[in-house]
ZAMARGU-4260 file (C-alpha; in steps of 0.2 Angstrom, whole numbers, plus 5000, padded with zeros to 4 digits):
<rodrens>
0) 4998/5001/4881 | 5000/5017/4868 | 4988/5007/4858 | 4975/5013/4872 | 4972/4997/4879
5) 4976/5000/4896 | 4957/5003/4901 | 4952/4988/4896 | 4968/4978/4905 | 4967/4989/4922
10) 4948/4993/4925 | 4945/5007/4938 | 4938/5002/4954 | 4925/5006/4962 | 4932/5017/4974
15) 4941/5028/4962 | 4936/5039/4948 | 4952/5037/4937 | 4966/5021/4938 | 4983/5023/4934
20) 4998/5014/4934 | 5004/5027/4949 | 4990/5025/4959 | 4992/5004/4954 | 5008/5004/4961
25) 5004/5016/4977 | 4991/5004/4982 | 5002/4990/4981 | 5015/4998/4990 | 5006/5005/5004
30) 4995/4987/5006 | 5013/4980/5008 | 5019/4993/5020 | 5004/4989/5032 | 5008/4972/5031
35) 5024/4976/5036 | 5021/4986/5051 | 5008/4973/5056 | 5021/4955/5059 | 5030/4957/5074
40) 5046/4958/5069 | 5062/4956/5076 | 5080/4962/5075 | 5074/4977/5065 | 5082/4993/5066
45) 5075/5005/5076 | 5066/5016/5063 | 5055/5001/5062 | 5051/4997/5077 | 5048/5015/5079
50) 5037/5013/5066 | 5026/4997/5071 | 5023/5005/5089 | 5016/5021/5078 | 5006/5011/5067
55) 4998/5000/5082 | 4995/5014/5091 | 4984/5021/5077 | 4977/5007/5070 | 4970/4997/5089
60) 4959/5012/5095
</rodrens>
């Protein structure tokens, strides 16, 4: 995209002023990370489950 095309390929949404490929790949990456934490896994290590018990307990107020 040096030939300034990325604008026209990766249109800024709405909820942000500027779009990069970081924050592209950010997003992506922390969607993904939710979902994660979201399945209830099983024979995960224990970071993980660590993890989901965190993000449960933030996310069901």
């Amino acid at each position: 995209y040096a030939c300034g095309r990325w604008p026209e390929h990766h249109p800024t949404p709405d909820t942000s002023m500027m779009n990069s490929w970081f924050n592209e790949k950010t997003e992506k990456v922390t969607w993904r990370i939710r979902e994660l934490l979201r399945q209830n896994l099983t024979n995960v290590p224990w970071a993980v489950t660590q993890a989901q018990i965190l993000f449960n307990s933030c996310v069901n107020i």
